[in-house]
DRENTILO-611556 format. One record per residue (C-alpha): x, y, z; residue number from 0. Coordinates in Angstrom, 3 decimals. Each point is the difference from the previous one (the first is absolute). Example, Ala and Ser with C-alpha at 12.3 -4.5 7.8 and 13.67 -1.06 7.14 Angstrom:
DRENTILO-611556
xx/yy/zz/num
12.300/-4.500/7.800/0
1.370/3.440/-0.660/1
//
This chain:
DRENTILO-611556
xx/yy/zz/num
32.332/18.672/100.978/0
0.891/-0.953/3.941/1
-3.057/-1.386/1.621/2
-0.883/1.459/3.570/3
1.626/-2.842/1.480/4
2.789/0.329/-1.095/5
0.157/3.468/0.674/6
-1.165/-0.484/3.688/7
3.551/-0.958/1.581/8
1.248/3.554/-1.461/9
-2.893/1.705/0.557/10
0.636/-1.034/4.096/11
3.430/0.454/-0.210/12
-0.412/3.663/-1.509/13
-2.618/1.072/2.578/14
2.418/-1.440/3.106/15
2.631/2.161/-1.635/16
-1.821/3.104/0.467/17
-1.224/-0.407/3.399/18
3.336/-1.066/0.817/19
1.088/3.419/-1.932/20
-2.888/1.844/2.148/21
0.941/-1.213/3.445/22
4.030/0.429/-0.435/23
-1.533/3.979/-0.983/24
-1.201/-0.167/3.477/25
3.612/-0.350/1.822/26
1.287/2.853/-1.790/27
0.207/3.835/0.694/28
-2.917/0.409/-2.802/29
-3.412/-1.293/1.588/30
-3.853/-0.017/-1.789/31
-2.102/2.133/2.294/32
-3.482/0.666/0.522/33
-1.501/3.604/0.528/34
-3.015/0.180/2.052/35
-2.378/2.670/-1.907/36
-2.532/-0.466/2.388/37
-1.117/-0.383/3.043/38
-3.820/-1.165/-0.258/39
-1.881/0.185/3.005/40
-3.393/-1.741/-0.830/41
-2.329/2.370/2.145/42
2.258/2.936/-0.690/43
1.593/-0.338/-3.388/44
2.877/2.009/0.421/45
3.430/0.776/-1.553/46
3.200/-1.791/1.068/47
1.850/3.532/0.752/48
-2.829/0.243/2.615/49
0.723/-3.038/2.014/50
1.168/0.979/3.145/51
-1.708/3.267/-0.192/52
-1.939/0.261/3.684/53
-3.359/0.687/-2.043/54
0.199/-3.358/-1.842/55
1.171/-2.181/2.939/56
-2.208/-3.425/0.371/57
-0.083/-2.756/2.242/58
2.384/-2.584/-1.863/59
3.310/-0.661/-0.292/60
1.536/2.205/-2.915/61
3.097/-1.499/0.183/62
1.042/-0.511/-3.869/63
2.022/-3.362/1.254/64
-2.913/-1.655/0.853/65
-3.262/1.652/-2.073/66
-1.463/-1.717/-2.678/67
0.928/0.954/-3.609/68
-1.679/0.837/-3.881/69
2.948/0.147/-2.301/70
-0.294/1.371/-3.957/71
2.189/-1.436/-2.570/72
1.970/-2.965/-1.331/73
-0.033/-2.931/2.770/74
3.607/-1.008/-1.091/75
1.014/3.360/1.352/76
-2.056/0.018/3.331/77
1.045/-3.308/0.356/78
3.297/1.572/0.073/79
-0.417/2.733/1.750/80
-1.969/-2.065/3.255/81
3.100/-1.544/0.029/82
1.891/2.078/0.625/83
-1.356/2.249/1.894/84
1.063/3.693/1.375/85
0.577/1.449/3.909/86
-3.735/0.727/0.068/87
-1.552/-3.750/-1.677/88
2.792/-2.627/0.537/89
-0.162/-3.196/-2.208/90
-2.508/-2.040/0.157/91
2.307/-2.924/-0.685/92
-1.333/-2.981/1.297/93
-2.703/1.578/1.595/94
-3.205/-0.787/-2.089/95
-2.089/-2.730/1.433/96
-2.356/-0.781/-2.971/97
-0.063/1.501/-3.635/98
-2.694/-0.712/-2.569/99
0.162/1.332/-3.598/100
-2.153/-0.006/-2.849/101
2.377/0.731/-2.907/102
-1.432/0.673/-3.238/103
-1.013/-2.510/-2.166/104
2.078/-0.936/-3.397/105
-2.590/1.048/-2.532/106
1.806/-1.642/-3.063/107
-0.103/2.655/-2.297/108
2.326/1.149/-2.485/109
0.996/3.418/1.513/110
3.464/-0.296/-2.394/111
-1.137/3.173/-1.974/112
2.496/3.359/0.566/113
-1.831/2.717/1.409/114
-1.818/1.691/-2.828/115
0.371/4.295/0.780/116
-1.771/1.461/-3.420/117
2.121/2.128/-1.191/118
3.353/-1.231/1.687/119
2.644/-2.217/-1.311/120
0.459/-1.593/3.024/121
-1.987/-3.068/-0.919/122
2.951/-0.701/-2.993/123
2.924/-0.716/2.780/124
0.260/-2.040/3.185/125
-0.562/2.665/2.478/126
0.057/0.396/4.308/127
-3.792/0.048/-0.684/128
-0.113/-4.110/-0.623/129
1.785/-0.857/2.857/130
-3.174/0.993/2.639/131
-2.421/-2.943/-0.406/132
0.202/-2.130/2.816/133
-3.646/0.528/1.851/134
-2.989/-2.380/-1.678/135
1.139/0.775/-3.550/136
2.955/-1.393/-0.827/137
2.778/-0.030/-2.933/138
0.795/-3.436/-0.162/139
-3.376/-1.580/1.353/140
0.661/-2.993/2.917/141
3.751/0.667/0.371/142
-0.536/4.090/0.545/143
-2.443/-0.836/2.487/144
2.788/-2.875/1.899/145
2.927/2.402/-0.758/146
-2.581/3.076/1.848/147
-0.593/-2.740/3.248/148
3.170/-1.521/0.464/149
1.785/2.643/1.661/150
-3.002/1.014/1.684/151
-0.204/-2.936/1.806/152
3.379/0.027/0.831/153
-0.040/3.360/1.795/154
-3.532/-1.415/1.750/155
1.658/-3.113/1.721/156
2.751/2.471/1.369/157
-2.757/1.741/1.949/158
-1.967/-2.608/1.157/159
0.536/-1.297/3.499/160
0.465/-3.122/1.275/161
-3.148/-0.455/0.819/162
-1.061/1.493/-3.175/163
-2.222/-1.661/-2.859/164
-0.917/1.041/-3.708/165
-3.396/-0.151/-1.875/166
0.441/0.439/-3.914/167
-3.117/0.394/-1.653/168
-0.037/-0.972/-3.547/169
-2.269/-1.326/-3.290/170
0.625/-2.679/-2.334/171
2.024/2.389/-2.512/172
3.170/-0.112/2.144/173
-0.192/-2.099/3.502/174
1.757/-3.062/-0.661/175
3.058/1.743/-1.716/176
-0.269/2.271/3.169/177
-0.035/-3.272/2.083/178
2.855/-0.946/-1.097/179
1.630/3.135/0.182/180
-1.005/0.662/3.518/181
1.144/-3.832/1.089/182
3.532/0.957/-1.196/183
-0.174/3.290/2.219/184
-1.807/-0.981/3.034/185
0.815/-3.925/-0.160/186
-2.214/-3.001/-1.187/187
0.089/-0.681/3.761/188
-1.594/2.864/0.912/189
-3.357/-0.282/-2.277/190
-2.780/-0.667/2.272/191
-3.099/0.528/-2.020/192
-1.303/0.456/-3.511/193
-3.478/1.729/0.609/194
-2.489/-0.513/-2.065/195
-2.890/3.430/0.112/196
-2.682/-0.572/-2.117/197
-0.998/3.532/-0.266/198
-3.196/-0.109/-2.044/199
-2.978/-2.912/-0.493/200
0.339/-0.296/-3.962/201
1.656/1.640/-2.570/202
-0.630/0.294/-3.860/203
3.241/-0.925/-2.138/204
-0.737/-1.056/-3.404/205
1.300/-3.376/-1.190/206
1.653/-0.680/3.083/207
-0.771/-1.074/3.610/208
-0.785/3.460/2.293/209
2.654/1.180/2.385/210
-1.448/0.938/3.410/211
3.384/-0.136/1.814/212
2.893/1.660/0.910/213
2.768/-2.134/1.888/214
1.760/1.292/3.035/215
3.708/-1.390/0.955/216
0.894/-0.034/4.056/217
3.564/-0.196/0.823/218
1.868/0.242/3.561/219
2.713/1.520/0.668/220
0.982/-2.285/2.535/221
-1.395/-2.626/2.035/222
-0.966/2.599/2.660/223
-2.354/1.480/-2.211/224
-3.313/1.898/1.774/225
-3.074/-2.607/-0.570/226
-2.763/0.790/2.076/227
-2.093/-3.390/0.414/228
-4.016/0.175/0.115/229
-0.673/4.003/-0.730/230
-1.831/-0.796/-3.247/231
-1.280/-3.318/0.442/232
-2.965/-0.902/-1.436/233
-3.123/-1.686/1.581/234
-0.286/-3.672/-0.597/235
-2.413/-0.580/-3.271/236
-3.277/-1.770/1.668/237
1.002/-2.880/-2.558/238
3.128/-0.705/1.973/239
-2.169/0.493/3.484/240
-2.652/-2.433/-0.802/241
2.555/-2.788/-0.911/242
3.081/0.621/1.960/243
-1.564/0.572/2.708/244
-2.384/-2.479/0.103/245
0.567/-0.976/3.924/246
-2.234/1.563/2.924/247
-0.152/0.083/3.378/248
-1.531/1.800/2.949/249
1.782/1.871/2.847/250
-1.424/-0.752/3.371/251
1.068/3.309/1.668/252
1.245/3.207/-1.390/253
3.303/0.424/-1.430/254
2.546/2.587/-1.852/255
1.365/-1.508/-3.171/256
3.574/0.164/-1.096/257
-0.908/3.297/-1.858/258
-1.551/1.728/3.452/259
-3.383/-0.525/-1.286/260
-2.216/-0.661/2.917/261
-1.751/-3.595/-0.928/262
-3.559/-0.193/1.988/263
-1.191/-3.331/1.801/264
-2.487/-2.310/-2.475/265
2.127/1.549/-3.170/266
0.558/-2.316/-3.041/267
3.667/-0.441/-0.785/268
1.418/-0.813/-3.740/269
2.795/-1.567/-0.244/270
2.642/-2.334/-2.261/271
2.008/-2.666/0.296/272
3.315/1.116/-0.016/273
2.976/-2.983/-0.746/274
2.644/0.833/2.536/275
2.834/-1.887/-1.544/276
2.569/1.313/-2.657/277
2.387/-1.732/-2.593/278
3.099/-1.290/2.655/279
3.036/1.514/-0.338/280
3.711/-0.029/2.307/281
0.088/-2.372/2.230/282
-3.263/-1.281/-0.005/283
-1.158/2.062/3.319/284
-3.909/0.130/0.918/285
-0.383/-3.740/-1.437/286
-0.862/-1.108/3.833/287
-3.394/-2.021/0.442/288
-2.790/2.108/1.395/289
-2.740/-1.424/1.026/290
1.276/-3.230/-1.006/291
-0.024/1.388/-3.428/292
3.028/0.557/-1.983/293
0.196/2.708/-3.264/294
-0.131/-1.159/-3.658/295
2.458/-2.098/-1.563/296
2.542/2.599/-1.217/297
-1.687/2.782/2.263/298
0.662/1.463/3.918/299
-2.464/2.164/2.045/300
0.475/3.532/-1.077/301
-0.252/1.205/3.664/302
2.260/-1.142/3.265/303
-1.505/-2.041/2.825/304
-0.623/2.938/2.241/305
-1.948/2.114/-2.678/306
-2.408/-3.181/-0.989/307
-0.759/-0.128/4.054/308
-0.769/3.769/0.157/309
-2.045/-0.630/-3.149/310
-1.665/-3.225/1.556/311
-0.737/1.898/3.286/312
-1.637/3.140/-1.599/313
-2.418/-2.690/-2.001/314
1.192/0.370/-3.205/315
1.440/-3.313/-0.912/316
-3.023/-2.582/-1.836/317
0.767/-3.647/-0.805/318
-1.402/-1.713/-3.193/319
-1.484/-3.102/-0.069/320
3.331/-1.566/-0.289/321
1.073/1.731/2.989/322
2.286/2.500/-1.785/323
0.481/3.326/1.653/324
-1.010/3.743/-2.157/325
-0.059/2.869/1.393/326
-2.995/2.141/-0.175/327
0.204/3.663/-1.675/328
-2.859/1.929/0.713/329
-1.950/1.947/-2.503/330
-0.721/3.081/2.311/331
3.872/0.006/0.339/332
1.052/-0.036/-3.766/333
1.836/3.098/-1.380/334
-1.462/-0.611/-3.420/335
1.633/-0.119/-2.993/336
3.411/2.015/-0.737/337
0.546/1.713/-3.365/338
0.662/-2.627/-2.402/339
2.019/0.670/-3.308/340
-3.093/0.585/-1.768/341
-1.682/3.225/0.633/342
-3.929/-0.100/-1.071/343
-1.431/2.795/2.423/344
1.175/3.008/-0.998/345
-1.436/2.043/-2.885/346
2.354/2.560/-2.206/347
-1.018/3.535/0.254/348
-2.814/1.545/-2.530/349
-1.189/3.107/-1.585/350
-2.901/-1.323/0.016/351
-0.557/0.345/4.255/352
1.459/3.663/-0.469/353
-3.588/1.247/1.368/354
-0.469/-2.554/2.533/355
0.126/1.180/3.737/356
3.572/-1.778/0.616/357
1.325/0.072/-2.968/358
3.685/0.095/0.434/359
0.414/0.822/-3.801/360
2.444/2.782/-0.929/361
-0.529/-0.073/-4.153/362
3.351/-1.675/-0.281/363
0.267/-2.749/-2.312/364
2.477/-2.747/1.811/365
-1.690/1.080/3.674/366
0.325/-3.160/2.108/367
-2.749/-0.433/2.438/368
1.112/0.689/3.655/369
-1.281/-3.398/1.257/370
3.044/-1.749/-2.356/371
2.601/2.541/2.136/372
-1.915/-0.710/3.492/373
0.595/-3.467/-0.215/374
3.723/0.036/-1.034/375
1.142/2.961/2.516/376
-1.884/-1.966/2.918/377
1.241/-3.514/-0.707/378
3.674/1.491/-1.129/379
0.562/3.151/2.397/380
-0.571/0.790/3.668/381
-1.426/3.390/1.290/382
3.379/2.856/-0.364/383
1.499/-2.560/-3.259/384
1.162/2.131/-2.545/385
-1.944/-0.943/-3.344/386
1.107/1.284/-3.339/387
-1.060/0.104/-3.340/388
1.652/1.179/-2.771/389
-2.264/-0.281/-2.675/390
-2.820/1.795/1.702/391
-2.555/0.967/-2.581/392
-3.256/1.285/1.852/393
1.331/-0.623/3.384/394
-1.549/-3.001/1.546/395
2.966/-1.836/1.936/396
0.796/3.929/1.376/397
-3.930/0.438/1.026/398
-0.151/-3.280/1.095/399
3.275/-0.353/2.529/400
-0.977/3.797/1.472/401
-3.224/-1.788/1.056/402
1.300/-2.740/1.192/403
2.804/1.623/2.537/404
2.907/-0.728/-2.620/405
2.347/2.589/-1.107/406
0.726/0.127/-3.893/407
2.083/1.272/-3.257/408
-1.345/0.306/-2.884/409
1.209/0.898/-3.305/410
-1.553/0.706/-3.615/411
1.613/1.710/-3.422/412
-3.387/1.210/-0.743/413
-1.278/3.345/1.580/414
-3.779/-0.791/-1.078/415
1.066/-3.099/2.671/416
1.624/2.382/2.833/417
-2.673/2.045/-0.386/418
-2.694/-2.573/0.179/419
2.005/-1.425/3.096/420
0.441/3.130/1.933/421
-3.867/1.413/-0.399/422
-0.733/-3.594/1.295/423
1.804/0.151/3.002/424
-1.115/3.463/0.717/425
-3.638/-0.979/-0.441/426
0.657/-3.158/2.902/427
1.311/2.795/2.012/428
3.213/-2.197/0.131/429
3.227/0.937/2.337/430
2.094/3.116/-1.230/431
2.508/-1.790/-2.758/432
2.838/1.775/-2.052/433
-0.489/0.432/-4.274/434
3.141/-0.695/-1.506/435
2.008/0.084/-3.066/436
3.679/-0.703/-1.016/437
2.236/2.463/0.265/438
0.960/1.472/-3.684/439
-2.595/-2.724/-1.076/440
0.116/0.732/-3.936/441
4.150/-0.369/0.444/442
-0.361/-2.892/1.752/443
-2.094/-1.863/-1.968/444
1.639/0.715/-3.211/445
3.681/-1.112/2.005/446
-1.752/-3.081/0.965/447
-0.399/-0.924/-3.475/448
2.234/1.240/-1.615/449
3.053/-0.503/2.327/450
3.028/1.653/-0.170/451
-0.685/0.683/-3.817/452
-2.800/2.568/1.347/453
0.417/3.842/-0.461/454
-2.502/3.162/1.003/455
0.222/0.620/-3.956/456
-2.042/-3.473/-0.229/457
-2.558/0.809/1.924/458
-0.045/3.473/-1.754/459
-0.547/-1.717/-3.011/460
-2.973/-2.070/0.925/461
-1.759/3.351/1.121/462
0.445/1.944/-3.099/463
-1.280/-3.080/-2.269/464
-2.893/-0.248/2.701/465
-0.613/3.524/-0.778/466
0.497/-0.886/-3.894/467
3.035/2.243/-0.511/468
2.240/-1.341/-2.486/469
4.111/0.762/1.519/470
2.105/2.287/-1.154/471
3.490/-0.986/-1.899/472
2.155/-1.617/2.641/473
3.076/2.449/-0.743/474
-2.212/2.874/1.088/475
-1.668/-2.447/2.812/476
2.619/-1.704/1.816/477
-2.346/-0.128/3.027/478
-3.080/-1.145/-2.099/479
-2.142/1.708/2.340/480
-1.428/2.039/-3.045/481
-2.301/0.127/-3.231/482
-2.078/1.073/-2.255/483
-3.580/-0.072/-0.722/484
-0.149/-1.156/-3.791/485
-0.829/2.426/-2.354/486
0.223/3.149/2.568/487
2.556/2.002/0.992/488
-0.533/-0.930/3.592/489
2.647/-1.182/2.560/490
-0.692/-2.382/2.147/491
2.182/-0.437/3.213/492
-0.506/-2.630/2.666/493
1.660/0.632/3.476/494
1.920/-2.037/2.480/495
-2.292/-1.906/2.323/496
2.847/0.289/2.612/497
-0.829/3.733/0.297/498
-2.352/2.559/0.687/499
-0.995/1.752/-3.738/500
0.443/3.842/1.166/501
0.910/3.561/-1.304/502
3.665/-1.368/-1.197/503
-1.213/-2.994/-2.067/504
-2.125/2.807/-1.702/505
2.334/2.355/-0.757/506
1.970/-2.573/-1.602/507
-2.691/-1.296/-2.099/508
-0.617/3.899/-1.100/509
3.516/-0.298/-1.059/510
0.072/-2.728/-2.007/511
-3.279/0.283/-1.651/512
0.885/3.198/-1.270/513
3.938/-1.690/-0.918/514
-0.321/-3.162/-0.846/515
-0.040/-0.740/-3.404/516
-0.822/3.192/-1.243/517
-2.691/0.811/2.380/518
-3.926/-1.295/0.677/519
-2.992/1.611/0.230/520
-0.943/-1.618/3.668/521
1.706/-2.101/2.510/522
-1.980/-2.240/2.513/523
1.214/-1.237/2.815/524
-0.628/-3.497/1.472/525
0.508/-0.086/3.956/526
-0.329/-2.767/2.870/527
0.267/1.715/2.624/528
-0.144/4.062/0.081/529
1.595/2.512/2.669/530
-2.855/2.133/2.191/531
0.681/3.001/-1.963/532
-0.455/-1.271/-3.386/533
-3.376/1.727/-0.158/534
1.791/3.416/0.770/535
2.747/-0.798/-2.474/536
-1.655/-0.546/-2.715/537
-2.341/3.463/-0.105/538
3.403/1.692/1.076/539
1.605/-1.323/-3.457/540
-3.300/1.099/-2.207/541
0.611/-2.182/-2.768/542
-3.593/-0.499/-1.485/543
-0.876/-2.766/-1.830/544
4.093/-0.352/-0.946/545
0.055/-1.918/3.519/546
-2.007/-2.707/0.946/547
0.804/-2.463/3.480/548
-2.087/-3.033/0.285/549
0.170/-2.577/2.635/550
0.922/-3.697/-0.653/551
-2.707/-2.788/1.098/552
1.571/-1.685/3.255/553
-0.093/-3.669/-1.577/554
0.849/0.275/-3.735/555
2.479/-3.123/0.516/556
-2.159/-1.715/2.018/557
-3.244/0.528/-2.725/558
3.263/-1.544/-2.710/559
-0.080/-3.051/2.100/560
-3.730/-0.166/0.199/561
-0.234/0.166/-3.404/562
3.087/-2.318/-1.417/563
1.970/3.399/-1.008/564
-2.699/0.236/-2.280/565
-1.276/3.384/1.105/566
-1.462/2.759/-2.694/567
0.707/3.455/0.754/568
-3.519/1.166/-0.464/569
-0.609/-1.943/3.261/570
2.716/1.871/2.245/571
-1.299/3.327/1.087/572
2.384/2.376/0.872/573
-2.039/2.784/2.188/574
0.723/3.704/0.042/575
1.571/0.906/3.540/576
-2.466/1.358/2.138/577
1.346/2.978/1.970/578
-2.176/2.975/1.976/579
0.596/4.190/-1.324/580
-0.314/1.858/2.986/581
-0.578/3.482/-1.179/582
1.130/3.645/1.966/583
-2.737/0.771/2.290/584
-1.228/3.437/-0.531/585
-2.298/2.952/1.403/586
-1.126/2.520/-1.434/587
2.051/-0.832/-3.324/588
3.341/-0.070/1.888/589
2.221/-2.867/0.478/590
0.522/-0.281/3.603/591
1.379/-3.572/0.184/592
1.901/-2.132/-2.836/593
-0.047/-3.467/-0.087/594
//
């Protein structure tokens, strides 16, 4: 059997290919798009077709090139699909000024099983159904999850900027293959930081030592990258005051400090020592003698003449015993302590503080706390940075950068996480933003994976066996779009998703069901999408219980992946289309208006 290092070098090489694949899809005449199906309006939750109605007009900017975005479905895709971009959103190519992502975590498990539909012989062949595990399930354990994240990251440096840095948040299950995947990508060069967040006090792991942390790589994109100095430094420990700064002395008038802090007269000063040479280097400049002192042997003053003097004449030059110069570094000026690569103050997120007056939590089980997001977007972003996140769960880094003046993308394949996101923003009463999806998302998905080898009769096929239909004989299904219910006479037929399910499709399934195969007792239809009329349609046909239409979930693939393809179809519910009957209005027992 190949080990995972062996398999690494393919694994890379595979995932390249596809982006490669993906972004050579971008310069031709076929383009991924994304639909806006909404236009949310926090204090007016309204719909998109509404936008520039007069009535629903609002003091921002609702300019879809430049609003902030929640996008439903497969990253890979609205990786894509960003861009590329369309007349209305161009691509955000090179654009992005800081990205974080929390991908899934490799769980380990065996999730090699076919799907198991009772009653369906699907589970005895390789079917389409296998091929949709890529989320935190995964087919082939570590290497699913690398083969999932290489071309992810590929697509993710194309839209960073130049000034543009990455956070990938990871546990011990996966981050150092991901290290090494992401050095290859981004360059070795280009890793800044492995960041250590200790996320709880103690943890209770049997037999083995309890893991409290998660681990955080920082990459640049370039040495331009956005790094804010001193916005979350932390106050000096008292330990490091009481024996660094062990020097006092008192001002004789009053002063302003280096900081603008107003210093009055009689005020103890703390201060250090500070040596003011450095290792030599070059030519050996700054080795002069000053004040008939010269630097250490292999050393030179790490400041020019004229900066010592301006040092000397404000009074912040001291002399040792031995009549060596320091300069002195006030306490009262200190900036305190920058993050460090170890990060102790920040707590995870817990049910537990759901009742608590600022409780931030949301019921989601990988919620990061916002404090973990506030640091990163102010140390790695500046006020109008574009942020993105495409792994977005419960929403933080989108909550978080609307706070903080940033504009954001974020993407999820789960609608519970869209969901979650969007009521969040709503409830912060954040700036009008655009819901989106990709365009012919179920298609698109399936093409992703599936390549050129991907037909509508595929995705067909993984509907019906989520509905636990077993297909009919291929010589009377060329299409496989249809089936049979075992042991009934029932037809089962599932529709295009690239069209609207209307009074045509049902006339033909009429047709068939009472044709095909000598004839069935009831055909139902399975639709994605339905025309406006279908309501009307289907009372005008009066087929009884012979005809049935129910609606498809929105995310069956994406549920697949969720699960490792190994989805039952007792958990897909298929809901009965909702329509209104408008009845003829009548007086006096006369019709005197039809609907």
């Amino acid at each position: 059997m190949t080990s995972l290092l062996e398999q690494l070098p393919k694994i890379v090489a595979d995932g390249k290919r596809e982006a490669e694949r993906i972004m050579e899809r971008l310069e031709s005449s076929y383009k991924i798009g994304l639909q806006t199906r909404k236009l949310v309006i926090p204090s007016r939750d309204t719909n998109w077709q509404d936008m520039f109605s007069k009535a629903n007009r609002v003091d921002h900017d609702l300019n879809p090139s430049v609003m902030n975005r929640l996008i439903y479905g497969d990253n890979l895709l609205a990786l894509a699909a960003l861009l590329a971009g369309n007349d209305e959103t161009p691509s955000m190519r090179g654009k992005v000024d800081l990205i974080y992502i929390d991908p899934p975590f490799d769980s380990k498990a065996d999730y090699r099983t076919k799907i198991n539909l009772p009653g369906s012989d699907i589970e005895q062949r390789s079917t389409v159904l296998e091929q949709f595990a890529y989320s935190d399930t995964w087919t082939d354990g570590t290497a699913s999850y690398l083969g999932m994240i290489v071309p992810r990251l590929c697509l993710i440096r194309e839209l960073m900027s130049e000034k543009s840095s990455i956070y990938i948040h990871l546990d011990y299950h996966v981050s150092h293959y991901v290290k090494a995947v992401a050095d290859e990508i981004f360059g070795k060069d280009n890793f800044i930081n492995e960041i250590v967040w200790k996320r709880t006090y103690a943890h209770n792991d049997p037999k083995r030592y309890g893991a409290i942390h998660d681990v955080i790589f920082f990459y640049k994109k370039s040495d331009a990258y956005i790094w804010n100095d001193k916005v979350e430094n932390a106050d000096l420990p008292e330990s490091t005051k009481k024996s660094w700064y062990s020097n006092e002395e008192v001002t004789t008038e009053i002063i302003t400090n280096k900081k603008g802090v107003v210093i009055p007269a009689d005020t103890i000063r703390y201060y250090n020592k500070a040596d003011i040479s450095a290792p030599a280097h070059g030519s050996g400049a700054n080795q002069d003698v000053w004040h008939n002192v010269k630097p250490p042997t292999g050393r030179m003053w790490a400041y020019k003449l004229e900066y010592r003097q301006q040092l000397e004449k404000e009074n912040r030059i001291v002399f040792s015993k031995t009549g060596r110069p320091y300069e002195k570094r006030y306490l009262d000026e200190s900036d305190g302590v920058p993050p460090q690569s170890l990060w102790t103050d920040i707590q995870m997120v817990r049910g537990m503080t759901r009742h608590h007056k600022n409780s931030e939590w949301l019921d989601y089980a990988t919620q990061k706390p916002q404090r973990l997001l506030e640091r990163i977007i102010k140390i790695s972003s500046n006020e109008g940075s574009i942020v993105a996140d495409f792994f977005c769960g419960s929403g933080t880094t989108a909550a978080v950068a609307e706070k903080l003046g940033r504009r954001w993308i974020t993407t999820d394949l789960g609608k519970p996480a869209c969901m979650v996101t969007r009521k969040r923003l709503i409830d912060q009463d954040a700036k009008p933003f655009l819901y989106q999806h990709v365009g012919d998302y179920q298609v698109e998905m399936a093409r992703s994976t599936m390549g050129r080898k991907f037909r509508i009769g595929d995705l067909s096929e993984i509907v019906l066996g989520l509905f636990g239909a077993l297909p009919l004989p291929i010589e009377e299904n060329p299409n496989r779009n249809m089936a049979r219910i075992p042991h009934t006479r029932i037809l089962v037929l599932a529709d295009s998703p690239n069209k609207l399910t209307g009074l045509t499709t049902l006339r033909r399934a009429i047709e068939i069901r009472d044709n095909l195969m000598g004839g069935w007792d009831k055909v139902i239809v399975l639709g994605w999408n339905f025309d406006s009329n279908i309501g009307h349609d289907i009372q005008a046909l009066n087929q009884g219980d012979k005809l049935e239409v129910l609606v498809i979930p929105p995310d069956p693939l994406d549920r697949l992946k969720k699960k490792g393809g190994k989805l039952k179809a007792e958990e897909v519910r298929f809901s009965s289309l909702q329509y209104v009957k408008i009845k003829p209005i009548e007086k006096n027992g006369k019709v005197i208006k039809k609907p």
